[in-house]
KEGUBA-420192 format. One record per atom (N, C-alpha, C): atom name; x, y, z; residue in three letters. Coordinates in steps of 0.05 Angstrom, whole numbers, plus 5000, padded with zeros to 4 digits. Atoms other than C-alpha are relative to their C-alpha. Example, Ala and Ser with C-alpha at 12.3 -4.5 7.8 and 13.67 -1.06 7.14 Angstrom:
<nodes>
at/xx/yy/zz/aa
N/5018/4976/5000/ALA
CA/5246/4910/5156/ALA
C/5018/5024/5000/ALA
N/4984/4976/4999/SER
CA/5273/4979/5143/SER
C/4985/5022/5014/SER
</nodes>
This chain:
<nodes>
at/xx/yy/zz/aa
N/4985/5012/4978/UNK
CA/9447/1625/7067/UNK
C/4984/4977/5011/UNK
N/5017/5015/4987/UNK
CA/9433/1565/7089/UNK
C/4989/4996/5023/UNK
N/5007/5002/4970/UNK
CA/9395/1548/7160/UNK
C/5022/4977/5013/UNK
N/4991/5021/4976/UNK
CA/9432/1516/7219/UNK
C/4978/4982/5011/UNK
N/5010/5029/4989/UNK
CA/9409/1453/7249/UNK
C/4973/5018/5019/UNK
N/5012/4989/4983/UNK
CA/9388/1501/7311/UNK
C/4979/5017/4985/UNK
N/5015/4986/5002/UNK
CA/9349/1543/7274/UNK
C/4973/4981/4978/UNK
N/5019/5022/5003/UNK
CA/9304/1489/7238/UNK
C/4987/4984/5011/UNK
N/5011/5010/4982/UNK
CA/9290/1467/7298/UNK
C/4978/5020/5015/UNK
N/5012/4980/4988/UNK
CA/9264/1524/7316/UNK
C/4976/5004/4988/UNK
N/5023/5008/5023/UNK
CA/9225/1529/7255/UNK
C/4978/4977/5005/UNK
N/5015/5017/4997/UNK
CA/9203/1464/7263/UNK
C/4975/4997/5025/UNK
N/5019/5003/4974/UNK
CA/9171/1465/7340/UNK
C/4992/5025/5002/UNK
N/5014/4978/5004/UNK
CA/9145/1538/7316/UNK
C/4972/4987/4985/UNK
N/5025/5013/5020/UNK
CA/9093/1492/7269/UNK
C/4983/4991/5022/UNK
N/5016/5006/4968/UNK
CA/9073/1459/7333/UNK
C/4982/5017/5015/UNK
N/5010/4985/4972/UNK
CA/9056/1511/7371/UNK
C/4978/5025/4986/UNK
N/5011/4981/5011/UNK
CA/9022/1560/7319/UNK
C/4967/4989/4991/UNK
N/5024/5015/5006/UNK
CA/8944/1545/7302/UNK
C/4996/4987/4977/UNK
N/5012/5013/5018/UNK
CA/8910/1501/7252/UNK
C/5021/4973/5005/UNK
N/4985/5027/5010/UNK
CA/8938/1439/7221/UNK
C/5027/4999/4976/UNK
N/4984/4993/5024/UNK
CA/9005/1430/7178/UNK
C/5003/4971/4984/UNK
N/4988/5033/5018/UNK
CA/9025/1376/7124/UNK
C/5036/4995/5002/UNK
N/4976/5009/4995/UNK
CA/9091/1345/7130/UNK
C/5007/4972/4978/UNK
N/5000/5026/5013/UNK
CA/9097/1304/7071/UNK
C/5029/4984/5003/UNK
N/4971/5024/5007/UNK
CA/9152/1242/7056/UNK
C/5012/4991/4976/UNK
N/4980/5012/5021/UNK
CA/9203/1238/7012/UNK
C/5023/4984/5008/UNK
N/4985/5018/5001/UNK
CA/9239/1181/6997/UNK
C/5029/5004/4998/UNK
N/4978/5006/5013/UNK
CA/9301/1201/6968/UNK
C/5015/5033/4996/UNK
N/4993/4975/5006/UNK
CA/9337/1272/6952/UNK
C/4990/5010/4977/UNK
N/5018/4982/5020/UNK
CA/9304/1281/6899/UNK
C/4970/5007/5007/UNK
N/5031/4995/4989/UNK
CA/9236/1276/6922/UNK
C/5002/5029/5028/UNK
N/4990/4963/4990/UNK
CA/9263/1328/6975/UNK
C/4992/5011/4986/UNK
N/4996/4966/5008/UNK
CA/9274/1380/6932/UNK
C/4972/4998/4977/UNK
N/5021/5006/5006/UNK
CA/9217/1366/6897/UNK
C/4979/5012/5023/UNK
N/5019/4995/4979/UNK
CA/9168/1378/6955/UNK
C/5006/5029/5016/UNK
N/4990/4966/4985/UNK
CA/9210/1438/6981/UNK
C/4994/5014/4986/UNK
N/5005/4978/5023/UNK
CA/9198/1470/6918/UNK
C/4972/5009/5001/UNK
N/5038/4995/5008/UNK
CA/9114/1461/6920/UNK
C/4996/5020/5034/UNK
N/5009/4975/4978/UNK
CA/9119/1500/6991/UNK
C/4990/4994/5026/UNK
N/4998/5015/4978/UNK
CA/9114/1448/7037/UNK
C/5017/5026/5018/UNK
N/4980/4990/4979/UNK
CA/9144/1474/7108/UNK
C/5021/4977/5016/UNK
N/4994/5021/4982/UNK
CA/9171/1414/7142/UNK
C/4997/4976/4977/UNK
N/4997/5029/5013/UNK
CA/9186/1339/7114/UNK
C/5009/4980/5016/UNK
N/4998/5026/4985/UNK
CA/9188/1275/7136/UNK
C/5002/4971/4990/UNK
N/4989/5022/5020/UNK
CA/9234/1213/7117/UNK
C/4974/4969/5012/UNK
N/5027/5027/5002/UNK
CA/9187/1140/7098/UNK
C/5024/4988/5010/UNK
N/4991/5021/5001/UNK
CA/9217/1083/7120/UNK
C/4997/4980/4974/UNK
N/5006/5011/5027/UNK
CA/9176/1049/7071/UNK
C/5004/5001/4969/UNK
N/4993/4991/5019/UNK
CA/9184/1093/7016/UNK
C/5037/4991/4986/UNK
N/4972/4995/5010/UNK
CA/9261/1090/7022/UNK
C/5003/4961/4986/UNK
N/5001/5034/5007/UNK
CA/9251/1002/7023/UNK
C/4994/4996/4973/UNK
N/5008/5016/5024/UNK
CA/9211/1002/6964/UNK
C/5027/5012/4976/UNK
N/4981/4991/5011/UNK
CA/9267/1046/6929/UNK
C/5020/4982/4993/UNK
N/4979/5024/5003/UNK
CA/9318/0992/6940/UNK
C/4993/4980/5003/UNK
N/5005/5031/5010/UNK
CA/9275/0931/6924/UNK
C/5003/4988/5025/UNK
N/4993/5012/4964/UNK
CA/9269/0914/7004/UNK
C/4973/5003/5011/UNK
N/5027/4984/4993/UNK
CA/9204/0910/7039/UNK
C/5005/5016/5030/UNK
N/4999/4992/4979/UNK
CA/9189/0953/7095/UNK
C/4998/4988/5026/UNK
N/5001/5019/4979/UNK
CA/9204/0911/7158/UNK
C/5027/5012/5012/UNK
N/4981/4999/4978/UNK
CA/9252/0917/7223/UNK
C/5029/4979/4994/UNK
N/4978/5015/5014/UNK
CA/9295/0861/7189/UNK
C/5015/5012/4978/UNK
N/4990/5003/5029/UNK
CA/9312/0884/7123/UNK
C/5008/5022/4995/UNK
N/4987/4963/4999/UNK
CA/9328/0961/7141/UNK
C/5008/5009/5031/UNK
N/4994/4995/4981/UNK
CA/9383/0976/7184/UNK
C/5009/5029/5006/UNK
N/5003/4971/4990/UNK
CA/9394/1034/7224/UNK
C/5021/5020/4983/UNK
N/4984/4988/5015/UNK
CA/9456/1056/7180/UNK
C/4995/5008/4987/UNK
N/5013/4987/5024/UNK
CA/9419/1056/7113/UNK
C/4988/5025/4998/UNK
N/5006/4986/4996/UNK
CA/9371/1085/7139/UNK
C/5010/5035/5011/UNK
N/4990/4968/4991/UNK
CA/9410/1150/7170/UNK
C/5012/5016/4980/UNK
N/4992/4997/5022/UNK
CA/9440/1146/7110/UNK
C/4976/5015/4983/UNK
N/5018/4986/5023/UNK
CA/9385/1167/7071/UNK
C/4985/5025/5019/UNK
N/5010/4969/4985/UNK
CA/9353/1214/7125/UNK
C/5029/5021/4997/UNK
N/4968/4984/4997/UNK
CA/9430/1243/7117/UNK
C/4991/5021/4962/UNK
N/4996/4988/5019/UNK
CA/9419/1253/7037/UNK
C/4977/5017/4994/UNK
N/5020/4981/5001/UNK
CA/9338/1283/7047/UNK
C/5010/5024/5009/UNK
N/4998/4968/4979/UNK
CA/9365/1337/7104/UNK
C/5026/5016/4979/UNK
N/4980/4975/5022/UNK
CA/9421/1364/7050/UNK
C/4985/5003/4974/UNK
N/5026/4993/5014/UNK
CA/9370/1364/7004/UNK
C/4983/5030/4993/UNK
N/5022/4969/4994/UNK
CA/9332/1420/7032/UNK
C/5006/5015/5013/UNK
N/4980/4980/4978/UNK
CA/9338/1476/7078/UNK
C/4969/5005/5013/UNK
N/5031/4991/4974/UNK
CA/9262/1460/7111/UNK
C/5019/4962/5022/UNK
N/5000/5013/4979/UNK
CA/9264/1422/7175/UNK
C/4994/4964/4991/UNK
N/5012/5027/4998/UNK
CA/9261/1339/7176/UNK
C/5007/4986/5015/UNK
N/5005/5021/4979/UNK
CA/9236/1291/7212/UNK
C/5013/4981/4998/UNK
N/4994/5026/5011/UNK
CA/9265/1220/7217/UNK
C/4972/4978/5003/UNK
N/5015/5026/4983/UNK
CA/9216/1149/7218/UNK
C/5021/4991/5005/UNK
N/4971/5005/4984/UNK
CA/9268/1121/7267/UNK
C/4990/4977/5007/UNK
N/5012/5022/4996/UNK
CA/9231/1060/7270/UNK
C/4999/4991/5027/UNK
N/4999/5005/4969/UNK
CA/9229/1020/7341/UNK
C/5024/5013/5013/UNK
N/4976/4997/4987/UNK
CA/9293/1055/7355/UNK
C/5029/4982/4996/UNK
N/4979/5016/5014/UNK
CA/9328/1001/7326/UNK
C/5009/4986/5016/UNK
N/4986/5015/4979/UNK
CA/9332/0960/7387/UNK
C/4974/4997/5025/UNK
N/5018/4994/4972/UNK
CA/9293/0933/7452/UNK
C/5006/5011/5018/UNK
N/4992/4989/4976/UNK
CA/9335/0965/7502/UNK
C/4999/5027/4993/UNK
N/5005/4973/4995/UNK
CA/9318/1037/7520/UNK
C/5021/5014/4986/UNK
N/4982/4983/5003/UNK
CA/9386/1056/7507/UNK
C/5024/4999/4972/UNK
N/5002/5005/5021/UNK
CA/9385/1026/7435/UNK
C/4985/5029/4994/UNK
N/5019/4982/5005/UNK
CA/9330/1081/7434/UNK
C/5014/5026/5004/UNK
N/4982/4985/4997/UNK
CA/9375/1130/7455/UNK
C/5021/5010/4988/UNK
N/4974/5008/5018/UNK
CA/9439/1116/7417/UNK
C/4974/5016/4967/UNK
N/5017/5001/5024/UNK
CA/9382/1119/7358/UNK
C/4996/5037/4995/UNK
N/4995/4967/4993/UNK
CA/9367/1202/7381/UNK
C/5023/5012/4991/UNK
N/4978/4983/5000/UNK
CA/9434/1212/7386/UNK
C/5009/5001/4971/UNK
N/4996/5000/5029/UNK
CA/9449/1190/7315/UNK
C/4987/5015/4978/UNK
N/5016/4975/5011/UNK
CA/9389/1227/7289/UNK
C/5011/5028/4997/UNK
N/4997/4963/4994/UNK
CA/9413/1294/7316/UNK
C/5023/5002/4983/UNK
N/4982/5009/5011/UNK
CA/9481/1268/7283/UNK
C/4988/5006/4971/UNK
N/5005/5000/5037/UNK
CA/9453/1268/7208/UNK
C/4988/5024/4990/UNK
N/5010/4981/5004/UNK
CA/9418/1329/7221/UNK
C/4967/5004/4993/UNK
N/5033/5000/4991/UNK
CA/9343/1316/7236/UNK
C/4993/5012/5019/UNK
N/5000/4977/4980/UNK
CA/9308/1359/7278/UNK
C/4973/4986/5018/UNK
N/5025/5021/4984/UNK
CA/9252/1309/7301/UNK
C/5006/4976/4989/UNK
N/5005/5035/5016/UNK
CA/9235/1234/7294/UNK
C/4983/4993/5020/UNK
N/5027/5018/4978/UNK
CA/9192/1178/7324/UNK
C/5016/4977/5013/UNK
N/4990/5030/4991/UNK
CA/9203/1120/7366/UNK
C/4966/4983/5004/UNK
N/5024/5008/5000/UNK
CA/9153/1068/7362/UNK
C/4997/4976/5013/UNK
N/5008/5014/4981/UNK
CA/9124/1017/7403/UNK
C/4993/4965/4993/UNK
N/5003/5018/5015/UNK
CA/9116/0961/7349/UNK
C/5039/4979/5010/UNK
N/4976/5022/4997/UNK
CA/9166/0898/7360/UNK
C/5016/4987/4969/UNK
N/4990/5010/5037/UNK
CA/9170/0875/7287/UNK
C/5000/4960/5004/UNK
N/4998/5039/4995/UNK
CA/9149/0795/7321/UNK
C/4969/5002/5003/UNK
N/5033/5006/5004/UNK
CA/9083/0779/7294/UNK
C/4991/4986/5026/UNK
N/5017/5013/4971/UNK
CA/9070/0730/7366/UNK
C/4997/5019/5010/UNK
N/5001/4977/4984/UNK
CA/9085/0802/7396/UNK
C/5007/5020/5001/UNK
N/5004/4965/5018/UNK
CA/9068/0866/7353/UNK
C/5011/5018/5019/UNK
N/5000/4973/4988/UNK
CA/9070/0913/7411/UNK
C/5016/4994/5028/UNK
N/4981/5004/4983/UNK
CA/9130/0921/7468/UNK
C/4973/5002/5028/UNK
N/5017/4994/4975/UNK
CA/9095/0914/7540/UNK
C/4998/5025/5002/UNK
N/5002/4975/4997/UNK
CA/9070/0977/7564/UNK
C/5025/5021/5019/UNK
N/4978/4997/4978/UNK
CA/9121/0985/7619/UNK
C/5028/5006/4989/UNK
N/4976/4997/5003/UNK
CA/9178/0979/7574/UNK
C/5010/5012/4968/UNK
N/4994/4974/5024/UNK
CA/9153/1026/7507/UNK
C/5003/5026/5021/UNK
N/4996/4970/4983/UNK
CA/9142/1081/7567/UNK
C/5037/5006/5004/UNK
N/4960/4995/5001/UNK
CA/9220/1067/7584/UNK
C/5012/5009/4978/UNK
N/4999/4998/5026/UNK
CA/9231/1071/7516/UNK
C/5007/5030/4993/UNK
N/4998/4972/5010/UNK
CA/9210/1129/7500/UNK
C/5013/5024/5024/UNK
N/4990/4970/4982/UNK
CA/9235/1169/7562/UNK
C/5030/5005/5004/UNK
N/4977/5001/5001/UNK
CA/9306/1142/7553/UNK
C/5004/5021/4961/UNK
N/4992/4991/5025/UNK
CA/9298/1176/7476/UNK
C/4988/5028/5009/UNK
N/5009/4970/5001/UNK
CA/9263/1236/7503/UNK
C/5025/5013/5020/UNK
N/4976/4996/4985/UNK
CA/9325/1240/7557/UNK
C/5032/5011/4978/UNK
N/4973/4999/5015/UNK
CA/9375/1241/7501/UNK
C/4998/5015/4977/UNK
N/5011/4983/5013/UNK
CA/9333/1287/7464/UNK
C/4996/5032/5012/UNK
N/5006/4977/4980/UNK
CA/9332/1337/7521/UNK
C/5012/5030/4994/UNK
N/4983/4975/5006/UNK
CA/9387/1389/7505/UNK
C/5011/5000/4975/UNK
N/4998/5000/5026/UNK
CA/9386/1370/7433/UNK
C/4978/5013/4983/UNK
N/5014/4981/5020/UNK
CA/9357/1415/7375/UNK
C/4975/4977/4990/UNK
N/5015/5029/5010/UNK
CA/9302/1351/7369/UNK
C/4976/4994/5010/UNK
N/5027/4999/4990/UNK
CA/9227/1348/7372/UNK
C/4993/4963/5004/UNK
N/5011/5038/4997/UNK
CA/9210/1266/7397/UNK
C/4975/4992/5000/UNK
N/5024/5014/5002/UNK
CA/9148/1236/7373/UNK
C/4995/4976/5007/UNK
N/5002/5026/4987/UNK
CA/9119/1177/7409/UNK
C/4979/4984/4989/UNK
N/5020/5016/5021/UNK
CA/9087/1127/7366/UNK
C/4985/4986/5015/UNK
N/5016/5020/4995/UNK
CA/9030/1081/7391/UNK
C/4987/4980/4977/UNK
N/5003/5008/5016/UNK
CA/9026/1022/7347/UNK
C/4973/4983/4981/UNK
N/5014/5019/4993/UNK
CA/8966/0986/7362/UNK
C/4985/4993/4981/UNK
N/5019/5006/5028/UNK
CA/8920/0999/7301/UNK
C/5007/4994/4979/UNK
N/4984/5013/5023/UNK
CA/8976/0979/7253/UNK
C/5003/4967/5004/UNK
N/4983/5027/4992/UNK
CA/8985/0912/7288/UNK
C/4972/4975/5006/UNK
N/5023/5022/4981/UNK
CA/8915/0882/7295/UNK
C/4992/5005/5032/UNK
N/5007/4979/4975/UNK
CA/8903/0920/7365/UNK
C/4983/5015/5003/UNK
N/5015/4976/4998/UNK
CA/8853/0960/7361/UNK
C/4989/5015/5024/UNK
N/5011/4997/4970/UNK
CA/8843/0973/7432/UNK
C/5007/5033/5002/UNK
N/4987/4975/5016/UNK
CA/8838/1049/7420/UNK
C/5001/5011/5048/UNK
N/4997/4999/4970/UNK
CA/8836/1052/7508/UNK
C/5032/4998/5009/UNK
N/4975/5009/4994/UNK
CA/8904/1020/7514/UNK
C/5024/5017/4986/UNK
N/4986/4975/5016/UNK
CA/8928/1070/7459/UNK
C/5000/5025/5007/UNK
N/5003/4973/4993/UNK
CA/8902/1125/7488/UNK
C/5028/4999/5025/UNK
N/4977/5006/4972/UNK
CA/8941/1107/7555/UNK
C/5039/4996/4992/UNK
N/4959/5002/5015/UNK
CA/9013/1096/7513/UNK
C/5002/5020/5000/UNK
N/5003/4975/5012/UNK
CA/9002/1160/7480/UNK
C/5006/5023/5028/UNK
N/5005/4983/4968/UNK
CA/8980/1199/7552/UNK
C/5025/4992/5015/UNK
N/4978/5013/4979/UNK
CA/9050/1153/7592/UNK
C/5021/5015/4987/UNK
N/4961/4991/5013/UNK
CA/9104/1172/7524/UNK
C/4989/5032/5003/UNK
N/4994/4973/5001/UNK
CA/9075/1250/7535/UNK
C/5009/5009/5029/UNK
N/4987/4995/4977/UNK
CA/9089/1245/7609/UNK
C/5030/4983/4998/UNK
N/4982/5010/5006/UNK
CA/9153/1204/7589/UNK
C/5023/5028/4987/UNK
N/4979/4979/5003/UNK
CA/9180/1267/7555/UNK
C/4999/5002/4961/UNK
N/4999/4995/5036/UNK
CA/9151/1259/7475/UNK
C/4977/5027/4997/UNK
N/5013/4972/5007/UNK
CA/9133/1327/7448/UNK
C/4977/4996/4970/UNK
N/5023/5005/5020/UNK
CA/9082/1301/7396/UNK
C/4993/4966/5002/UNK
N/5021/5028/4993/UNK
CA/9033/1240/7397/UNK
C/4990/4993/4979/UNK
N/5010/5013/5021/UNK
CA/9020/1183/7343/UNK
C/4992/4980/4994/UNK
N/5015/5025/5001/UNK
CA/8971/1134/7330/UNK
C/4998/4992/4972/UNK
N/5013/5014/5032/UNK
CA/8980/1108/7257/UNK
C/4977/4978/4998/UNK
N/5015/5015/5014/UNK
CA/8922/1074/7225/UNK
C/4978/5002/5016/UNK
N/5027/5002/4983/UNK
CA/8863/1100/7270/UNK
C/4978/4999/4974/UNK
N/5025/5005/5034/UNK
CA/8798/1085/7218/UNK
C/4991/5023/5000/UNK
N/5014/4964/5015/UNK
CA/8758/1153/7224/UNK
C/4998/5022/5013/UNK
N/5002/4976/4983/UNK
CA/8747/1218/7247/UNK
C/4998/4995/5030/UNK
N/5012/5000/4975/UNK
CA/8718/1203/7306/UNK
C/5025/4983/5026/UNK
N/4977/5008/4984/UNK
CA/8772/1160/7338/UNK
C/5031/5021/5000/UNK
N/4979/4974/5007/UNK
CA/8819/1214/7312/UNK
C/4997/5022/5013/UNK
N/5009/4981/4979/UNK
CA/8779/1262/7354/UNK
C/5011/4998/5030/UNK
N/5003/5005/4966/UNK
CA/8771/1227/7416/UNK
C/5039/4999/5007/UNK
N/4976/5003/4988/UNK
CA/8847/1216/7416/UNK
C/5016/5026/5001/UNK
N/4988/4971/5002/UNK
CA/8862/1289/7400/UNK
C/4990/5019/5032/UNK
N/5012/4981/4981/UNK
CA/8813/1314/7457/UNK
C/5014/4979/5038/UNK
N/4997/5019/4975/UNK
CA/8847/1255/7515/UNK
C/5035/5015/5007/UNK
N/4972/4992/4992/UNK
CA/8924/1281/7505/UNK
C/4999/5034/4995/UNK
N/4990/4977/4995/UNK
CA/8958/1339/7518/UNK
C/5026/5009/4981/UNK
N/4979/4998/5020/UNK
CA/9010/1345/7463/UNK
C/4987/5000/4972/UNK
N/5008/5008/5022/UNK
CA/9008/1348/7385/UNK
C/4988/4983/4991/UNK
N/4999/5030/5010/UNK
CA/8981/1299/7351/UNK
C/5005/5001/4968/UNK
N/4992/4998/5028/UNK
CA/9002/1271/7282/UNK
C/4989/4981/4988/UNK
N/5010/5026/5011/UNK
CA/8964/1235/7238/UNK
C/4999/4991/4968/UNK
N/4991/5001/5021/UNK
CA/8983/1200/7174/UNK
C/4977/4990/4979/UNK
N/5023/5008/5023/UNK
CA/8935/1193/7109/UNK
C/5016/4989/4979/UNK
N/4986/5021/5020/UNK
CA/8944/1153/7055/UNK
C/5002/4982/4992/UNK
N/4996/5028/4992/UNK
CA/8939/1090/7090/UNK
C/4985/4980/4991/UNK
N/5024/5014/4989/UNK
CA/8866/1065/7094/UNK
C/4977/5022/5010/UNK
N/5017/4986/4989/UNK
CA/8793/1094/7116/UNK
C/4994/5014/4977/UNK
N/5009/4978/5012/UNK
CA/8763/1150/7090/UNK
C/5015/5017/4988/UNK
N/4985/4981/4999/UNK
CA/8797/1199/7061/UNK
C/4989/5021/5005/UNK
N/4997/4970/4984/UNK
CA/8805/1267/7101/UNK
C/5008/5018/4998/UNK
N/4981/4970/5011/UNK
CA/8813/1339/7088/UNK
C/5023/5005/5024/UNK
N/4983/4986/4978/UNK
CA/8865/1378/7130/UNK
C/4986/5011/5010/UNK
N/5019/4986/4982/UNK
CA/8809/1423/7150/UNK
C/4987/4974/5015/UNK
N/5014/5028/4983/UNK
CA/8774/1355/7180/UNK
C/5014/4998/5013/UNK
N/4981/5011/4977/UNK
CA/8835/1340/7209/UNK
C/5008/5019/5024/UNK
N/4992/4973/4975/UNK
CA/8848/1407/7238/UNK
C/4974/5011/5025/UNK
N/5031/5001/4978/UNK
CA/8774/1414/7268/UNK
C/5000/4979/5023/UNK
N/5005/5029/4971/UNK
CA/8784/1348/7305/UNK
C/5027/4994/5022/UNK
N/4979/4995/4973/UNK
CA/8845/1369/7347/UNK
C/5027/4993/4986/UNK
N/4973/5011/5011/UNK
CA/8907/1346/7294/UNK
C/5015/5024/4998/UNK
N/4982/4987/5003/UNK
CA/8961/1383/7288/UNK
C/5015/5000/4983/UNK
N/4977/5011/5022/UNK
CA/9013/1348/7241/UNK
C/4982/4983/4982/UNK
N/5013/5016/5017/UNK
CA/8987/1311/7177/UNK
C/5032/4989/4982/UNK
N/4979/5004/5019/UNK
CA/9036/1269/7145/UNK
C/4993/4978/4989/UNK
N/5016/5015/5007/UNK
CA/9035/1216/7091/UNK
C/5011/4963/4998/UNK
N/4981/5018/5007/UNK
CA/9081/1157/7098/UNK
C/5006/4993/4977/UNK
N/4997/5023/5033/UNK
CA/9093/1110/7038/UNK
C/4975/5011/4974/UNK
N/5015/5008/5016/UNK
CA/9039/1123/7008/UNK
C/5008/5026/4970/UNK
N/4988/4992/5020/UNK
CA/9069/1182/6958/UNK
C/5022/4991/4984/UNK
N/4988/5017/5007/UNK
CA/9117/1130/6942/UNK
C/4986/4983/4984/UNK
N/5016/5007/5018/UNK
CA/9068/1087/6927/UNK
C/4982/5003/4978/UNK
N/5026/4995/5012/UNK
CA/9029/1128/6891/UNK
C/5020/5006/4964/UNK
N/4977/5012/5019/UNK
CA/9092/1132/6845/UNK
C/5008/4991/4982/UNK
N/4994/5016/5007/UNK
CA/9107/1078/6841/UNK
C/4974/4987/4969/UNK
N/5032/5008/5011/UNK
CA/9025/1062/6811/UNK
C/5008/5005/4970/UNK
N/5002/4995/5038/UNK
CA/9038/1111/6756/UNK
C/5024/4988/4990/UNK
N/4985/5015/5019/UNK
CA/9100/1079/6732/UNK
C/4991/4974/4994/UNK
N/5010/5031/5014/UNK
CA/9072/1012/6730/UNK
C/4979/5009/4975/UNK
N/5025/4997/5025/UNK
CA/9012/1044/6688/UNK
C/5009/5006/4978/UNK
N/4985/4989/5021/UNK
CA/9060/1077/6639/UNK
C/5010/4972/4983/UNK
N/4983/5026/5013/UNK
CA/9102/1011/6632/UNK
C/4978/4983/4991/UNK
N/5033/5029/5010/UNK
CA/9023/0966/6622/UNK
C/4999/5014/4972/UNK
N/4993/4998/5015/UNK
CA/9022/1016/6573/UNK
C/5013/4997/4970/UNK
N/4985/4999/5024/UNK
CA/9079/1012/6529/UNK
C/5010/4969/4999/UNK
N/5003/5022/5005/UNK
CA/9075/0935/6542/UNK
C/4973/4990/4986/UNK
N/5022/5003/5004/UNK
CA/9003/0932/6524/UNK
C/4990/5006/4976/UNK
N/5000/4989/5030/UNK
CA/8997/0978/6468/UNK
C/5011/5005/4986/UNK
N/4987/4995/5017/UNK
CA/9051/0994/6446/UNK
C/5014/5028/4998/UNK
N/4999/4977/5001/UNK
CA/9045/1067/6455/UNK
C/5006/5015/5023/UNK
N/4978/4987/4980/UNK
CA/9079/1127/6504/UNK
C/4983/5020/5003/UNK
N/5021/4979/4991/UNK
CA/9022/1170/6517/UNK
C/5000/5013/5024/UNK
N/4995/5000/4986/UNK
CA/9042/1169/6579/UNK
C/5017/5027/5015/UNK
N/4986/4978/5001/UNK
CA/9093/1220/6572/UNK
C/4993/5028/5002/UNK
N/5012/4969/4994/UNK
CA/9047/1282/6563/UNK
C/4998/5001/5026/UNK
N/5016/4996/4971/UNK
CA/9030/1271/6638/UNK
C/5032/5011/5010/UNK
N/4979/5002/4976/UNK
CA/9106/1275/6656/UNK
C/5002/5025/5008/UNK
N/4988/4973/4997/UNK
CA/9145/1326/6687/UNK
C/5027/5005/4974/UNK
N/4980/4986/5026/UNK
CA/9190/1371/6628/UNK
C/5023/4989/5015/UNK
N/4972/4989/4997/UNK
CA/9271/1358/6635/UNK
C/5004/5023/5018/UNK
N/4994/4964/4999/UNK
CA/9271/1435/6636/UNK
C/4990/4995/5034/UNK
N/5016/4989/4976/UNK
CA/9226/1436/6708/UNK
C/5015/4989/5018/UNK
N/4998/5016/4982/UNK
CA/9260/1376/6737/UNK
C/5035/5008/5006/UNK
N/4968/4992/5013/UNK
CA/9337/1409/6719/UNK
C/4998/5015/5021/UNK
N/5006/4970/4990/UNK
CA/9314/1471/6746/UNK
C/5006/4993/5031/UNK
N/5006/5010/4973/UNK
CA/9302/1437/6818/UNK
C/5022/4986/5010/UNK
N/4978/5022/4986/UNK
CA/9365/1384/6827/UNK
C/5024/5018/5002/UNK
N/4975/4986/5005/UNK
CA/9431/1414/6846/UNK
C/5012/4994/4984/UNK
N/4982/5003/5028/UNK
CA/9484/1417/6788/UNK
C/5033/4998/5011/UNK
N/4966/5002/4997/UNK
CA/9552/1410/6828/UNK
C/5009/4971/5002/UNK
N/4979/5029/5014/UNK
CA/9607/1364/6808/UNK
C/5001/4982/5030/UNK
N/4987/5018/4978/UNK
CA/9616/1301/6857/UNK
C/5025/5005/5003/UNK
N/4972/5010/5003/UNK
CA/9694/1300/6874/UNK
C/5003/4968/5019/UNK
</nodes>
């Protein structure tokens, strides 16, 4: 039987609240879903990026609109029957209640969390004033209130050339008094700023590998106050890598060697649903 919306939600802000650290990986596409549900993941969480490079689009605020996108968080969440997140990008708008509308649509496709983020997508001016991501996010945590929907509040600063990890902390600390039930700083460099920002807030925090830096266990991550580990794009990318190496391959030499590495027919059959479109 499958789960209700409500009760994956439940699931989901049960991960939250239980000790250690969890992974939350990202799939691109329905297949990659069921794929990842199968290895035993608990929770998932749609790329933005991932879904871009899919359709030959780069990941940017221009080139992926909010439809596509729900669209494809629409075909991951039937996919599976674990809990997913949306990247909901800025909200898909400067006005609060762009940010809002954005929630509401979420809860609509059947996500049980997402993010709103604080990034503008205008290189003169990466990051929304402070005054008016806090609005932001409290008009999406408002419309998130009596919905089955965990709201993550992104802080963008170390993606954007910002590194001001002070000014981040303070976003982070405004969207958890704002009303976001988990806290995210993509692209902090190492442990140690990953600490200090785990030990300043009062909410989850979530932090994505994959990116850049060091690479970090989950136990590292879970010792230093994280909560959520997820991986954006970069299992997309990583993908994407081996198909190019396969194709250098059988442009290069000639030869399909390549193939022992794959996954069988038989495994990949086993995993996709088999019912007829009408």
């Amino acid at each position: 039987m499958k789960l209700t919306q409500q009760e994956k939600f439940a699931r989901f802000r049960a991960l939250h609240e239980r000790d250690g650290a969890f992974v939350m990986p990202n799939p691109w596409d329905a297949g990659t879903a069921r794929l990842l549900s199968a290895m035993g993941f608990e929770a998932l969480a749609t790329t933005s990026a991932g879904y871009a490079f899919s359709v030959g689009r780069r990941d940017s605020f221009a080139g992926l609109t909010r439809a596509e996108l729900m669209d494809n968080a629409r075909a991951i969440v039937e996919a599976t029957d674990l809990p997913v997140s949306g990247d909901l990008e800025d909200g898909f708008g400067a006005a609060p209640e762009s940010c809002a509308r954005t929630i509401e649509l979420a809860v609509e496709t059947g996500l049980v969390g997402g993010s709103i983020e604080d990034a503008t997508g205008d290189p003169e001016a990466p990051i929304y004033p402070f005054a008016q991501a806090v609005e932001r996010v409290a008009a999406a945590a408002e419309a998130a209130r009596e919905r089955p929907f965990l709201l993550t509040g992104r802080a963008e600063n170390f993606l954007w050339g910002r590194p001001d990890l002070e000014d981040t902390i303070s976003r982070l600390q405004a969207f958890a008094e704002a009303g976001a039930a988990v806290l995210y700083a993509p692209g902090l460099p190492d442990l140690e700023l990953i600490r200090r920002v785990c030990s300043e807030v009062d909410k989850p925090v979530n932090v994505v590998m994959g990116l850049q830096g060091k690479p970090l266990s989950v136990a590292e991550l879970a010792e230093a106050g994280v909560k959520r580990v997820s991986v954006g794009g970069s299992f997309a990318r990583a993908a994407l890598a081996a198909m190019v190496r396969a194709a250098e391959e059988v442009r290069d030499a000639g030869t399909f060697s390549y193939a022992e590495g794959a996954l069988a027919d038989s495994e990949l059959a086993g995993l996709m649903l088999q019912e007829k479109r009408r």
